[in-house]
N, CA, C and O atoms as a GROMACS GRO file, in nm:
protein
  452
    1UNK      N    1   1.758   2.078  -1.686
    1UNK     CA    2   1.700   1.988  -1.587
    1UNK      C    3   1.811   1.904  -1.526
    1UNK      O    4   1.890   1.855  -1.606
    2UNK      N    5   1.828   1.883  -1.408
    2UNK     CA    6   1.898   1.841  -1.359
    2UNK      C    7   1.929   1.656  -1.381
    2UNK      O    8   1.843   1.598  -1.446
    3UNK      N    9   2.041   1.576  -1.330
    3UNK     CA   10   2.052   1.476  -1.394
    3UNK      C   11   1.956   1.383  -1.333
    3UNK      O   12   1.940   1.437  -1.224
    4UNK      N   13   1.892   1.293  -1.333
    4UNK     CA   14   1.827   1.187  -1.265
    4UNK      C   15   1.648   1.254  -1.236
    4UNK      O   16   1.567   1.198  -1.162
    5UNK      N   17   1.622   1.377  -1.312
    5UNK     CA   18   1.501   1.430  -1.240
    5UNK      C   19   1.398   1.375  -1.391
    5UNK      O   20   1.438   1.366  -1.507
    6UNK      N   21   1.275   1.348  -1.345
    6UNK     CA   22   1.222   1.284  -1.442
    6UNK      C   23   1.134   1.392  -1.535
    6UNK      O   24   1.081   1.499  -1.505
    7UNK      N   25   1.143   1.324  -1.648
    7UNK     CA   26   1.112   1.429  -1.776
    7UNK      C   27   0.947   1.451  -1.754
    7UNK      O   28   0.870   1.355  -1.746
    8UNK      N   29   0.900   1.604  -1.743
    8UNK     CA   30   0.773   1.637  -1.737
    8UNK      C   31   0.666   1.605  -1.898
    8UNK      O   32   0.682   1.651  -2.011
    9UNK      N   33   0.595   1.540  -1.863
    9UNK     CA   34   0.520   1.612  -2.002
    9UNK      C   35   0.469   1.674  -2.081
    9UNK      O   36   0.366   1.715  -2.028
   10UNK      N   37   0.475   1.709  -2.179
   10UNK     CA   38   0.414   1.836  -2.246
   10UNK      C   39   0.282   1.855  -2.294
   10UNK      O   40   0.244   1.952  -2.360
   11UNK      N   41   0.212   1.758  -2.257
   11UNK     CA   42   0.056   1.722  -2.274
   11UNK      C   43   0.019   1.585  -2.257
   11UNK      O   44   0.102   1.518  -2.195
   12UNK      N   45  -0.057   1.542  -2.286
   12UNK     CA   46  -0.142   1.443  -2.221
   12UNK      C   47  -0.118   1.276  -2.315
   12UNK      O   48  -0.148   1.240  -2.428
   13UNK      N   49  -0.044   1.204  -2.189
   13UNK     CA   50  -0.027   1.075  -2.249
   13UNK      C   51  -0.134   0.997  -2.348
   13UNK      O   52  -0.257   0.991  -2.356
   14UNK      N   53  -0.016   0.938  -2.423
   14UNK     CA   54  -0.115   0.858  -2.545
   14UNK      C   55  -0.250   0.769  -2.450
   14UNK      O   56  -0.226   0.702  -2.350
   15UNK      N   57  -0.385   0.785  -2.507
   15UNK     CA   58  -0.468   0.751  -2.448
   15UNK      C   59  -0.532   0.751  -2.289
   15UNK      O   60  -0.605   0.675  -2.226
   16UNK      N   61  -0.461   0.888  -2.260
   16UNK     CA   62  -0.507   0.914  -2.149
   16UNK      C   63  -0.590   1.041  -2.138
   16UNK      O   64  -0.547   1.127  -2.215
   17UNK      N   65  -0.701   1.083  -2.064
   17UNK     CA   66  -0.781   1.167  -2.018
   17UNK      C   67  -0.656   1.279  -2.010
   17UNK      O   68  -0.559   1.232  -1.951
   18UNK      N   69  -0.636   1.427  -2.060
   18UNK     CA   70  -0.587   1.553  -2.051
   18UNK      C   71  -0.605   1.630  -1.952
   18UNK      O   72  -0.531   1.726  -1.931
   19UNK      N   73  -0.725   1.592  -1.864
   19UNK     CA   74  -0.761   1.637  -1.744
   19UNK      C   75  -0.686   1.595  -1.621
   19UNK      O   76  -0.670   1.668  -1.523
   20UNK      N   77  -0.629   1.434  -1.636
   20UNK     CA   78  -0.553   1.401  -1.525
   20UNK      C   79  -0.388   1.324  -1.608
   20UNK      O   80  -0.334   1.215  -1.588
   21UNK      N   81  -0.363   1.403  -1.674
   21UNK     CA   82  -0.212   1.323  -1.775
   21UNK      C   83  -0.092   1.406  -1.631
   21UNK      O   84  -0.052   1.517  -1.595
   22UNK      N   85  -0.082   1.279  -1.599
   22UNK     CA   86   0.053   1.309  -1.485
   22UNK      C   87   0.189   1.298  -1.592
   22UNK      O   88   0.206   1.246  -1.702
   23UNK      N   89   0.306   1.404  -1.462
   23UNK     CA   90   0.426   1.438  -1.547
   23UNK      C   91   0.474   1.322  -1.570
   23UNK      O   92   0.466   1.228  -1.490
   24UNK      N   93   0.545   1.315  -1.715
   24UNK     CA   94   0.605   1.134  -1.714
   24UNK      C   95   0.739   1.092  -1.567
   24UNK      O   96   0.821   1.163  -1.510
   25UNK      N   97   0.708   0.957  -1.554
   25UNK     CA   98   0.761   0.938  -1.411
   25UNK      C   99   0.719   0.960  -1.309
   25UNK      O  100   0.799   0.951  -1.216
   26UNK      N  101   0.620   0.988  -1.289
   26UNK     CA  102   0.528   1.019  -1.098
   26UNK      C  103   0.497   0.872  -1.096
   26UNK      O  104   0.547   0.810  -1.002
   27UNK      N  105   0.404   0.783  -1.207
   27UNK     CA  106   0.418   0.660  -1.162
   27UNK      C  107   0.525   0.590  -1.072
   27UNK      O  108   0.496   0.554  -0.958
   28UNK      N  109   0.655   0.571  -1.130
   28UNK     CA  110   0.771   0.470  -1.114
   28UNK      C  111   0.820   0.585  -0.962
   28UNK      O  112   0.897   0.537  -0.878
   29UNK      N  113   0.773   0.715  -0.944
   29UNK     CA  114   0.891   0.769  -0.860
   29UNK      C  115   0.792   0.727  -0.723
   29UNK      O  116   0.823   0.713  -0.605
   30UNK      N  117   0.679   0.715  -0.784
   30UNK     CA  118   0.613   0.677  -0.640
   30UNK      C  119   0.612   0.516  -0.621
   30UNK      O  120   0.676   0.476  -0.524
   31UNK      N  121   0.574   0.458  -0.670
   31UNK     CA  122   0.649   0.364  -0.647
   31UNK      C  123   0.776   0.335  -0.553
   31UNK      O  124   0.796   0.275  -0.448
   32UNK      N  125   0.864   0.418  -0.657
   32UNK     CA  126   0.996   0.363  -0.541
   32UNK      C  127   0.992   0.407  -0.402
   32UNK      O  128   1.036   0.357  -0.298
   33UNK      N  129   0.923   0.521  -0.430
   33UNK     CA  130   0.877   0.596  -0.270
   33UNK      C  131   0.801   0.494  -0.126
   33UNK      O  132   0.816   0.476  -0.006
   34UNK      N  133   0.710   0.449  -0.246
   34UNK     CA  134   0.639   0.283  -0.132
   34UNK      C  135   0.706   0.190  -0.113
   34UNK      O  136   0.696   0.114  -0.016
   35UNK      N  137   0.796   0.182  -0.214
   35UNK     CA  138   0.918   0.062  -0.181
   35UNK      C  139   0.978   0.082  -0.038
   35UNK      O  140   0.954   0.009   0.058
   36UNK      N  141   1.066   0.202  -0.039
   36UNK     CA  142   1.127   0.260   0.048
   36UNK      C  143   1.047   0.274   0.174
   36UNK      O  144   1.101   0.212   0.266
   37UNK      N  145   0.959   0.322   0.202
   37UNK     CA  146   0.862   0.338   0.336
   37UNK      C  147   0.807   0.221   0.346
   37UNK      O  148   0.758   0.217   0.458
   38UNK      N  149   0.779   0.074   0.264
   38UNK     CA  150   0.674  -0.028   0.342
   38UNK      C  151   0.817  -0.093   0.428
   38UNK      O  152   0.938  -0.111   0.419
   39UNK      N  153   0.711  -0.111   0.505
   39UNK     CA  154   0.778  -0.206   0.656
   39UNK      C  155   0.752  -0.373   0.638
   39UNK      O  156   0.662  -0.456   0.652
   40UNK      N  157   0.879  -0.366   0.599
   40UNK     CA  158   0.921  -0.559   0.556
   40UNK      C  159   0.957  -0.628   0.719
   40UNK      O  160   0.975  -0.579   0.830
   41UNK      N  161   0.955  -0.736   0.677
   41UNK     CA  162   0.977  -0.847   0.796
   41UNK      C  163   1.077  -0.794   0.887
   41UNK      O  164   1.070  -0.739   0.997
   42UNK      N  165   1.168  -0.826   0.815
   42UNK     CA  166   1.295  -0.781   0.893
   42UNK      C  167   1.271  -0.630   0.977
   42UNK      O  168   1.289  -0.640   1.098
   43UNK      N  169   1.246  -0.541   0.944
   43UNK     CA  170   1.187  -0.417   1.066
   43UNK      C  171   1.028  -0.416   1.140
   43UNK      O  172   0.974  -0.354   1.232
   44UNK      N  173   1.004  -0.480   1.079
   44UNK     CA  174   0.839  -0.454   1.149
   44UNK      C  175   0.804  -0.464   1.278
   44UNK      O  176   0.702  -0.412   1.324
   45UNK      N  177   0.937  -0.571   1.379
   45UNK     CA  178   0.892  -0.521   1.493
   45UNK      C  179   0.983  -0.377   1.594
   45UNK      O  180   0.978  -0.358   1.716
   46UNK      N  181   1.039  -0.318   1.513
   46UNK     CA  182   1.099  -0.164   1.546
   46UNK      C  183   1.084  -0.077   1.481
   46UNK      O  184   1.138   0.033   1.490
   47UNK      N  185   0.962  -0.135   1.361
   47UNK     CA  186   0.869   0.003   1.355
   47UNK      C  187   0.740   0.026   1.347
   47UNK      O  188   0.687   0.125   1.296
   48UNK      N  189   0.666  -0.102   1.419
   48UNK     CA  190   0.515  -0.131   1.397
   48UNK      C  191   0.447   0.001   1.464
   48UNK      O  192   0.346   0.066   1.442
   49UNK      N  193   0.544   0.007   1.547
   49UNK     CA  194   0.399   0.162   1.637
   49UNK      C  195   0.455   0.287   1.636
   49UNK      O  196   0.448   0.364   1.732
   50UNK      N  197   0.527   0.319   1.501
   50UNK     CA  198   0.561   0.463   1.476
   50UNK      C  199   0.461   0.493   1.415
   50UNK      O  200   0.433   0.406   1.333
   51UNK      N  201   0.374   0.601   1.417
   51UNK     CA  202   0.303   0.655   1.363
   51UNK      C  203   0.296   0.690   1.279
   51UNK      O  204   0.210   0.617   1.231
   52UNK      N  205   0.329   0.772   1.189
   52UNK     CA  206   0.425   0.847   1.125
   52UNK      C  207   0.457   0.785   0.997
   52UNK      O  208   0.406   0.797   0.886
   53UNK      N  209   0.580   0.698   1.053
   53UNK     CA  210   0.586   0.554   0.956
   53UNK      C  211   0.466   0.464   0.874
   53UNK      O  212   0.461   0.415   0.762
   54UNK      N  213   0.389   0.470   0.969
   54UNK     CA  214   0.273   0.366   0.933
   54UNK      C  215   0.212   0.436   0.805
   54UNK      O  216   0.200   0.397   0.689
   55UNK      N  217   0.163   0.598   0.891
   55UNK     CA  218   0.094   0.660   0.783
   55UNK      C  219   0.169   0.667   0.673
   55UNK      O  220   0.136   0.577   0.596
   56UNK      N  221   0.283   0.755   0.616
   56UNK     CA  222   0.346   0.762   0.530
   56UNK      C  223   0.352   0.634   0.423
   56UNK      O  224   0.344   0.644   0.301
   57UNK      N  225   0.368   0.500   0.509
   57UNK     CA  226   0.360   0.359   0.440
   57UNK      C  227   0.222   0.356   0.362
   57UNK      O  228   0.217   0.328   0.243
   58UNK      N  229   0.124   0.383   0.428
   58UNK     CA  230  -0.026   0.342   0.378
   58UNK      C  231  -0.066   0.481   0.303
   58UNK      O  232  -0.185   0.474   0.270
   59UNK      N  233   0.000   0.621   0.260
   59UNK     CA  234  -0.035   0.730   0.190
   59UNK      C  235   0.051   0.678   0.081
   59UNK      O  236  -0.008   0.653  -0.024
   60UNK      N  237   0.150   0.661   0.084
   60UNK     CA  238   0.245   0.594  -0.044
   60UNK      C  239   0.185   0.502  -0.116
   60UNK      O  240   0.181   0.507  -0.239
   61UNK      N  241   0.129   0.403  -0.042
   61UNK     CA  242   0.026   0.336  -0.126
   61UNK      C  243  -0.089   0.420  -0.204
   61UNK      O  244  -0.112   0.416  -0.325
   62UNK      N  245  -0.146   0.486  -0.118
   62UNK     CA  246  -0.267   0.562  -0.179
   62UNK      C  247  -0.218   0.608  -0.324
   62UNK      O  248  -0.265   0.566  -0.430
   63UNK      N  249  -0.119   0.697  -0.309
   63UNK     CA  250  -0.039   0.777  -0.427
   63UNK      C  251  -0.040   0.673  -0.556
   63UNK      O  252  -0.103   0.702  -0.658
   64UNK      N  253   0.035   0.550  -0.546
   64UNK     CA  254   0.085   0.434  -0.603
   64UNK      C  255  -0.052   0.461  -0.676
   64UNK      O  256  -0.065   0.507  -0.789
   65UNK      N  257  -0.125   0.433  -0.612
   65UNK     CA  258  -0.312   0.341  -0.692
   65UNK      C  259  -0.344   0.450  -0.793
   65UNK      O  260  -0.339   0.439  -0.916
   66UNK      N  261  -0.384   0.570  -0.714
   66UNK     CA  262  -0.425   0.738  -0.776
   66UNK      C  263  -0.325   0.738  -0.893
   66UNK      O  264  -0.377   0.768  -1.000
   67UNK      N  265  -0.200   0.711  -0.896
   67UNK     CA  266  -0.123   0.716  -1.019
   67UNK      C  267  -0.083   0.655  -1.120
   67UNK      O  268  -0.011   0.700  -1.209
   68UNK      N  269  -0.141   0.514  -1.109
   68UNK     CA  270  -0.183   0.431  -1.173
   68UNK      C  271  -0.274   0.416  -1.294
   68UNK      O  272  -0.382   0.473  -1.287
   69UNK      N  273  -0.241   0.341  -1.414
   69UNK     CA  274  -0.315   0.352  -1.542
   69UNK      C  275  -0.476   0.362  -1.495
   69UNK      O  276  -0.562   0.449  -1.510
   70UNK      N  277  -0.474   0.259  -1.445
   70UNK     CA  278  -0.658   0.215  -1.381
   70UNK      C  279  -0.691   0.260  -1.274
   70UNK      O  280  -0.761   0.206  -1.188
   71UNK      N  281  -0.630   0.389  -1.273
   71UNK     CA  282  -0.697   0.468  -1.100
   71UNK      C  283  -0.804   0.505  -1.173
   71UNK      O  284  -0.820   0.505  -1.295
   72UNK      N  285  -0.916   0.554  -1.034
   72UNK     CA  286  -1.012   0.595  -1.045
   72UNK      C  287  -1.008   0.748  -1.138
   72UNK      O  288  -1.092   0.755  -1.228
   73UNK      N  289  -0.921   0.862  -1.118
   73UNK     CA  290  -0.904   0.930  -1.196
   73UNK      C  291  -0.920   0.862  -1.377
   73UNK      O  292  -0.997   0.911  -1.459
   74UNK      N  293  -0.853   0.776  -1.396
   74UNK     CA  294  -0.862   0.741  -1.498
   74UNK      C  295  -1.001   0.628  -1.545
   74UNK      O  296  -1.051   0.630  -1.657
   75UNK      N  297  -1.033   0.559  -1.462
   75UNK     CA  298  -1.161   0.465  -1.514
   75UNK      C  299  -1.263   0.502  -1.458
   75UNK      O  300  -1.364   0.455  -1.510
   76UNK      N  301  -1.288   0.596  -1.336
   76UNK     CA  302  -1.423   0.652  -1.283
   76UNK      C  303  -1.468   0.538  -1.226
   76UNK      O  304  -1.589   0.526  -1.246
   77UNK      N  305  -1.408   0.427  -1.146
   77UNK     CA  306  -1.458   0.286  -1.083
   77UNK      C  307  -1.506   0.345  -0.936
   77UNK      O  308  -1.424   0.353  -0.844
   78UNK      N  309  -1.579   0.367  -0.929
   78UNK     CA  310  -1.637   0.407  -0.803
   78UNK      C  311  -1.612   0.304  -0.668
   78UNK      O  312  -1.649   0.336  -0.556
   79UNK      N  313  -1.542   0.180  -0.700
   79UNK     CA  314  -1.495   0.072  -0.639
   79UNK      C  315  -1.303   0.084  -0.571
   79UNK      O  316  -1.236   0.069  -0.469
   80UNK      N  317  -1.292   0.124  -0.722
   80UNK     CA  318  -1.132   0.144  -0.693
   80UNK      C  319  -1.125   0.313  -0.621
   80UNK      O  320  -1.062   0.330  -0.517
   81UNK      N  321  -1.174   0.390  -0.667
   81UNK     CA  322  -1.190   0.564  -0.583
   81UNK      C  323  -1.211   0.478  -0.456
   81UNK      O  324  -1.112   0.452  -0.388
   82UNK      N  325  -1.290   0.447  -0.431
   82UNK     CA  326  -1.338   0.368  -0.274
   82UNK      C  327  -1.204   0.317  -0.160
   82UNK      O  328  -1.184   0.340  -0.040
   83UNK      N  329  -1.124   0.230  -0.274
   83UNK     CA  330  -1.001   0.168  -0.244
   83UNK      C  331  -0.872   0.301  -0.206
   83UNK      O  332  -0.798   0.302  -0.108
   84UNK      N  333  -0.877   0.379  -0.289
   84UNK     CA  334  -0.812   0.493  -0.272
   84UNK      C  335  -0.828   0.551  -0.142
   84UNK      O  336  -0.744   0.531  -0.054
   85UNK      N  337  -0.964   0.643  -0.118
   85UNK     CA  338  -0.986   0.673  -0.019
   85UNK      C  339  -0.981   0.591   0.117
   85UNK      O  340  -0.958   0.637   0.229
   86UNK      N  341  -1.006   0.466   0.085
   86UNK     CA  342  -0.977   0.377   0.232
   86UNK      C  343  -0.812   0.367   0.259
   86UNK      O  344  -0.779   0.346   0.376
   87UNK      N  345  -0.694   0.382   0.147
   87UNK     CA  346  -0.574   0.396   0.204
   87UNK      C  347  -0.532   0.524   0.245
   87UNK      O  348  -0.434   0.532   0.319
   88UNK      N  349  -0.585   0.618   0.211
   88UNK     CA  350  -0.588   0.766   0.274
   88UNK      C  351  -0.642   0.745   0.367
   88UNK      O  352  -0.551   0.700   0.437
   89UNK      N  353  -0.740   0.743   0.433
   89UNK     CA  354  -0.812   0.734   0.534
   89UNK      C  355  -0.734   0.672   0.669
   89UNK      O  356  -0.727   0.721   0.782
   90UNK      N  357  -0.667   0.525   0.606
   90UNK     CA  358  -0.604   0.448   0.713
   90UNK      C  359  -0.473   0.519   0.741
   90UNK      O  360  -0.436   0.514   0.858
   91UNK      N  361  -0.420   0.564   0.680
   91UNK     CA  362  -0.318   0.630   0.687
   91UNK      C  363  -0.317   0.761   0.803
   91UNK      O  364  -0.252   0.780   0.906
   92UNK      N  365  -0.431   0.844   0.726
   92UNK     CA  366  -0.488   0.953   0.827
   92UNK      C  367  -0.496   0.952   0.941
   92UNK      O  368  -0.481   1.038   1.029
   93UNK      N  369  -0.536   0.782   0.938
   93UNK     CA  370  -0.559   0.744   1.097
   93UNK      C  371  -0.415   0.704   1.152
   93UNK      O  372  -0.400   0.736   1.270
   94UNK      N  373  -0.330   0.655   1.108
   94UNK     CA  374  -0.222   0.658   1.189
   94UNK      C  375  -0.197   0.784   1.252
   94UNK      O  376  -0.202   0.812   1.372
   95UNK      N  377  -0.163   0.874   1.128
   95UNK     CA  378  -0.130   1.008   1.120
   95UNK      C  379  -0.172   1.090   1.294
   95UNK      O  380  -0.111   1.128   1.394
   96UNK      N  381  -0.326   1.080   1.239
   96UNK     CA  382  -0.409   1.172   1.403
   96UNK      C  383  -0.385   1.034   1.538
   96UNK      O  384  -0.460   1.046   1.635
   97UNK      N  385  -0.314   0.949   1.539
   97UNK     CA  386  -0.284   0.879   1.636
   97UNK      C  387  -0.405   0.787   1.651
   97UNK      O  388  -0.401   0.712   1.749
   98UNK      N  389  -0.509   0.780   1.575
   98UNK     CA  390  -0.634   0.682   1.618
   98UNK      C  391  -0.596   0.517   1.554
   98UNK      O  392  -0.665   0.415   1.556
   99UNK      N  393  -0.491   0.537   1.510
   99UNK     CA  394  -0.470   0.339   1.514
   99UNK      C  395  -0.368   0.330   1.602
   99UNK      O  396  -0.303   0.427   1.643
  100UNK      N  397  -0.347   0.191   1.638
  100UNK     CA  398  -0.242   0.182   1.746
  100UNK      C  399  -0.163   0.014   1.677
  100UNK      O  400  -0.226  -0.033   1.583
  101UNK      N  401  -0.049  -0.060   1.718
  101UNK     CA  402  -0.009  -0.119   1.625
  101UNK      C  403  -0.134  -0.256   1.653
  101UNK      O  404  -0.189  -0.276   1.762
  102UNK      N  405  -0.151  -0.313   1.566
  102UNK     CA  406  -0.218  -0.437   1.555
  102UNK      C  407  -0.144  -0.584   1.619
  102UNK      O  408  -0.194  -0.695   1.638
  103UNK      N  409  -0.091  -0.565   1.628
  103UNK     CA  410   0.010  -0.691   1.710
  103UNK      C  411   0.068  -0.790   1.587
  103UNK      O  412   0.002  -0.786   1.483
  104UNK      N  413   0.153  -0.854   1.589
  104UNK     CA  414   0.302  -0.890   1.527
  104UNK      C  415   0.182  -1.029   1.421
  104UNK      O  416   0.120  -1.119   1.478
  105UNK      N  417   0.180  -1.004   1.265
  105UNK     CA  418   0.170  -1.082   1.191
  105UNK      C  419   0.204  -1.204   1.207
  105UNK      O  420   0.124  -1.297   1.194
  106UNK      N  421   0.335  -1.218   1.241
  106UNK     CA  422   0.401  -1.346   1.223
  106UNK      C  423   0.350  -1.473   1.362
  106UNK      O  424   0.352  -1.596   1.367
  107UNK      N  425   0.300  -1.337   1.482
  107UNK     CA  426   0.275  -1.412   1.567
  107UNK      C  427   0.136  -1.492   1.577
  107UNK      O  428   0.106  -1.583   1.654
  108UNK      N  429   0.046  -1.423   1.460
  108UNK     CA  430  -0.072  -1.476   1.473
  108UNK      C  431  -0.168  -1.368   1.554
  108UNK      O  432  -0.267  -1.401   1.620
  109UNK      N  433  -0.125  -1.250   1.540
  109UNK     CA  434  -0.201  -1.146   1.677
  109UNK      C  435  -0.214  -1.059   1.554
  109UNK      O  436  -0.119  -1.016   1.488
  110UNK      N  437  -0.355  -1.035   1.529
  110UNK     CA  438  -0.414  -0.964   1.431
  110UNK      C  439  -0.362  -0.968   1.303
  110UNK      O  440  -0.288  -1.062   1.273
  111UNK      N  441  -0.397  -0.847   1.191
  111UNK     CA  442  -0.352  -0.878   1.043
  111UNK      C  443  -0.308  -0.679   1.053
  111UNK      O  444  -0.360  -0.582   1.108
  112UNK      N  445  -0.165  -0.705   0.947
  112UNK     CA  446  -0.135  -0.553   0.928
  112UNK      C  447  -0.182  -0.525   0.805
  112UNK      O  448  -0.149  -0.570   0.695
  113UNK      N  449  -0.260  -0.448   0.836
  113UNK     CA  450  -0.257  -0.328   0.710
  113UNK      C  451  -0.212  -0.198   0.700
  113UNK      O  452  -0.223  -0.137   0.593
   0.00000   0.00000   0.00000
């Protein structure tokens, strides 16, 4: 295995469902993945209306939650699945071009999500 690639597992984490035991490290790698794609202060107004960007930002999230101890995979919260699907969804919508940017946080012109 190559150096820095994260160790798979060989069955199903201590106290977790066997049906959804992710490889060890998809947590932390997605993570850093949302780190990397969310749009902080300092860029947000040269990259609020990339598309693309947006989505990728708000699917990275999705991933983050889904891979998470207390995702819905894992607790069956029909609340948090809900939460999941609404950051897929928003994302989607960047994606097919049906959001457009919300106007600048800082200025007081709508709220980003």
């Amino acid at each position: 295995m190559p150096s820095g690639s994260p160790a798979l597992s060989s069955g199903p984490s201590s106290g977790t469902d066997p049906a959804v035991a992710w490889p060890l490290g998809s947590r932390e790698l997605a993570e850093q993945l949302q780190r990397l794609l969310v749009i902080d202060g300092r860029d947000w107004h040269a990259l609020k209306s990339q598309k693309p960007r947006r989505a990728a930002e708000q699917i990275a999230s999705a991933l983050v939650h889904l891979l998470s101890d207390d995702s819905p995979a894992h607790r069956r919260d029909p609340a948090a699945h809900a939460e999941a699907i609404a950051l897929l969804e928003h994302g989607l919508g960047w994606l097919k071009g049906e959001r457009s940017d919300p106007g600048c946080p800082s200025h007081g012109h709508g709220s980003r999500l």
